[in-house]
Structure formats: structure tokens, C-alpha cells
DOTOR-201478 format. One line per 2 residues: number of its first residue (from 1); their letters; for each residue x, y, z of C-alpha. Coordinates in steps of 0.1 Angstrom, whole numbers. Example, Ala and Ser with C-alpha at 12.3 -4.5 7.8 and 13.67 -1.06 7.14 Angstrom:
BEGIN
1	as	123/-45/78; 137/-11/71
//
This chain:
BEGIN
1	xx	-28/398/496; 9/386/496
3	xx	0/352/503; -33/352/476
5	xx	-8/361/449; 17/334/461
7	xx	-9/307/455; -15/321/420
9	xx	18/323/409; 22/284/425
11	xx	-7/274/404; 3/290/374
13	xx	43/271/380; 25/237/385
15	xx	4/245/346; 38/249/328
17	xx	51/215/323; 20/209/302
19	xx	25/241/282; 50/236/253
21	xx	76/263/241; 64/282/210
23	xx	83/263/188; 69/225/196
25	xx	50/207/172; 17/205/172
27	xx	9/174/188; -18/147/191
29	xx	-36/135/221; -18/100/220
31	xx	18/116/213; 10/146/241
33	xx	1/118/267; 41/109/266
35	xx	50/140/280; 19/150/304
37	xx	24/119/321; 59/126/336
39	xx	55/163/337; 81/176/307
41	xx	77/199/280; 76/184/245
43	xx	104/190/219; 111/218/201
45	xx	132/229/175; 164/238/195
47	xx	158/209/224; 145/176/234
49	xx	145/160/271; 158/130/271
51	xx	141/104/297; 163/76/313
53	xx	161/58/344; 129/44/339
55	xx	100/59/332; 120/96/326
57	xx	128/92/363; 160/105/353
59	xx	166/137/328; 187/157/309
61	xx	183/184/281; 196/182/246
63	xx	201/217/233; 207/207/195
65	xx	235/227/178; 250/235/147
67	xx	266/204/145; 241/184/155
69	xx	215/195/129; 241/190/102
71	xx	246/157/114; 212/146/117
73	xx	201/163/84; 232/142/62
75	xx	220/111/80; 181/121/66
77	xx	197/134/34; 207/97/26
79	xx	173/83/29; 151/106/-1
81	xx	153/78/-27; 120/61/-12
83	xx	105/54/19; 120/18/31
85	xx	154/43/28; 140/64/51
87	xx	134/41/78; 168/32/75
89	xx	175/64/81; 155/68/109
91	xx	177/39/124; 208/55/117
93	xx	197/89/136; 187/70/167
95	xx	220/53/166; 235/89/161
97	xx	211/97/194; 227/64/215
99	xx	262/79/206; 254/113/212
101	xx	240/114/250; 256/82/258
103	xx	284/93/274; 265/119/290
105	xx	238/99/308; 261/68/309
107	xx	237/49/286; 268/41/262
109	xx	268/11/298; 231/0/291
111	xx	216/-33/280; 192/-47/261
113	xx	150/-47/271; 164/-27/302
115	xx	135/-32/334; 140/-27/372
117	xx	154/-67/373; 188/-47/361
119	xx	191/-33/388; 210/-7/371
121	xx	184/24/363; 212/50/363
123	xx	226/38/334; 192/21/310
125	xx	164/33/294; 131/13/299
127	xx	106/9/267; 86/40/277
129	xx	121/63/277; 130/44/248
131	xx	97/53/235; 96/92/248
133	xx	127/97/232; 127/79/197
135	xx	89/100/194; 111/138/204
137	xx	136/131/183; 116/119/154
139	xx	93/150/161; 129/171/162
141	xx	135/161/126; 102/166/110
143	xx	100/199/126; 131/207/104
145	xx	116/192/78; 137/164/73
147	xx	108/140/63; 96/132/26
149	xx	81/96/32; 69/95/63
151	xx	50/115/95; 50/107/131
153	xx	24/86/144; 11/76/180
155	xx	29/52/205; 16/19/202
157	xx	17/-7/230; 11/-40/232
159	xx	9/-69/259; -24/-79/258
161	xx	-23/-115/250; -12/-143/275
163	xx	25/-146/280; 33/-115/264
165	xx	53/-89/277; 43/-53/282
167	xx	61/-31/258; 53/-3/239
169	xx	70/16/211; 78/50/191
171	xx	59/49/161; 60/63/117
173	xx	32/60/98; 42/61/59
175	xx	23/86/41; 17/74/9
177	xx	0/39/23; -8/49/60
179	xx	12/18/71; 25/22/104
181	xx	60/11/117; 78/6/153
183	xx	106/25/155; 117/5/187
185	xx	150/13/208; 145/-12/242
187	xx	151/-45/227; 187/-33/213
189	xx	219/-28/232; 243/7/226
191	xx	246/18/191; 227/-8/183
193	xx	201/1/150; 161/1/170
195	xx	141/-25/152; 118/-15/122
197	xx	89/-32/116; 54/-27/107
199	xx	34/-25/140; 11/-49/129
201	xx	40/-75/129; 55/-54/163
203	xx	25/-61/182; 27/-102/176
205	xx	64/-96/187; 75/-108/222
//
């Protein structure tokens, strides 16, 4: 009996990391994928993981505060005159991100288009944390309502054609035209603002 209700509770224990806490957004399939796939909980409204060491190999929790959320809502605040304002933004929040857990992770040491030829995992980010990350705390701000122009849109990868790298990308889509944008981290060293582009010029990148 002991050991049937062991097995139950172990079964329930491995469902959890696909469960979210009741305050996560409601997400889609493609945006859900980013966090079934290495076994975390999506954001919420208090907290974010934040992946590093390649392919979240690595991990730590942001629990927002106070502070934070003022922070992060005067950045948003600057960017209600249109929606090419709010994309900037957007940049200057992931900045605030890079400066924020930097020191904490020792990613304020990482390079540019991190990989495993670095050498150096402990301290980078590869395109999918990059890409884990920018989406949570993207999702983090529009759960706090901190978007006018914009919503948050599915990752979008590309490395399809010959020569082209593999790389894939956080993404907005603008509401008013349904044009989306890359919101992309990996090619950019610390504090340095993720390039903004429209994915249909992202995906010709290399």
C-alpha cells in the first residue's frame, strides 16, 4: 500500500514541471514548447527562470520585486508614443535583464553568439536561453500590462538554407499590422541592446 502510494505521489512530482503556477500566462503551443522541453515552469507574475549554460542546463530564479517592476514599467513607460518606440523599449528592458542577473549568473563575463566552441558554458547563454529568456520576460511584462503596441508571438528559427547557421529567436508580433519582429539576445555581447528586426528580414540573417 506504502509503496502503491509512493509511485503515485512520484508520478504526480514528475507532471509538475509542465503545470504552471496560477498566475502564468496563458500560453501557446509554440511558446509552451520552450519550457516543456527542459522541464521548467513558465513565468509568472512574481518570477521568471532564467536558463544559461546552454540549453537552460544551468538555472536560477528571478523573484521580481518592487523595484524591479518599477524599473521595468519606467523603461515601458517611455515607449507609448507608437510602436517602433516600443521595440526600443523592449531593447532597453532586456538590457535592464543582462545588467540585472549578470552578476548573479556571471553572464556580465559572456560573449557574443555564445556555442559549446567557447568553451565557457558557466558563464554564456546559447540562442535557445537567449530565446527562453527574452520570451519570460517579455511574457513578465505583458502580464503587467505593460504592452500597448505589441503581443508576444512564437519563437522562430531558422537555418534551413545552405551555409546558414542554426539560430532561433524570441519573437513580437505588432498588433495593429500582424508584423512580426526578433527580439534576439545571442548575437550581442553584455549590455549590449538584442537586435530588432522584422523576422522576415531575421530569418535571411546569418
Amino acid at each position: 500500500m506504502r509503496a502503491g502510494f509512493a509511485g503515485a505521489l512520484a508520478g504526480v512530482m514528475l507532471l509538475l514541471p509542465s503545470t504552471a503556477p496560477a498566475d502564468a500566462a496563458e500560453l501557446s503551443a509554440g511558446i509552451a514548447q520552450l519550457y516543456t522541453s527542459v522541464s521548467i515552469y513558465p513565468p509568472s507574475a512574481t518570477s521568471m527562470t532564467v536558463c544559461y549554460g546552454f540549453v537552460c542546463r544551468r538555472r536560477e530564479t528571478l523573484d521580481f520585486s518592487a523595484a524591479d517592476r518599477a524599473a521595468l514599467t519606467k523603461i515601458m513607460a517611455s515607449g507609448r508614443a507608437n510602436a517602433a518606440a516600443e521595440r526600443a523599449a523592449v531593447q532597453k528592458a532586456v538590457i535592464w535583464f543582462d545588467r540585472r542577473m549578470g552578476p548573479i549568473l556571471g553572464t556580465d563575463k559572456r560573449v557574443p553568439k555564445a556555442d559549446f566552441r567557447a568553451n565557457d558554458d558557466k558563464h554564456n547563454y546559447d540562442c535557445w536561453d537567449t530565446t527562453r529568456n527574452t520570451t519570460s520576460l517579455m511574457l513578465v511584462m505583458q502580464m503587467w500590462n505593460l504592452f500597448k503596441f505589441h503581443d508576444i508571438g512564437n519563437p522562430h528559427y531558422r537555418g534551413f538554407s545552405l551555409g546558414q547557421t542554426p539560430h532561433n529567436t524570441a519573437v513580437l508580433v505588432e498588433r495593429a499590422t500582424k508584423v512580426e519582429w526578433a527580439v534576439d539576445l545571442w548575437p550581442r555581447g553584455y549590455l549590449q541592446a538584442p537586435d530588432v528586426m522584422t523576422v522576415a528580414k531575421w530569418v535571411t540573417e546569418d
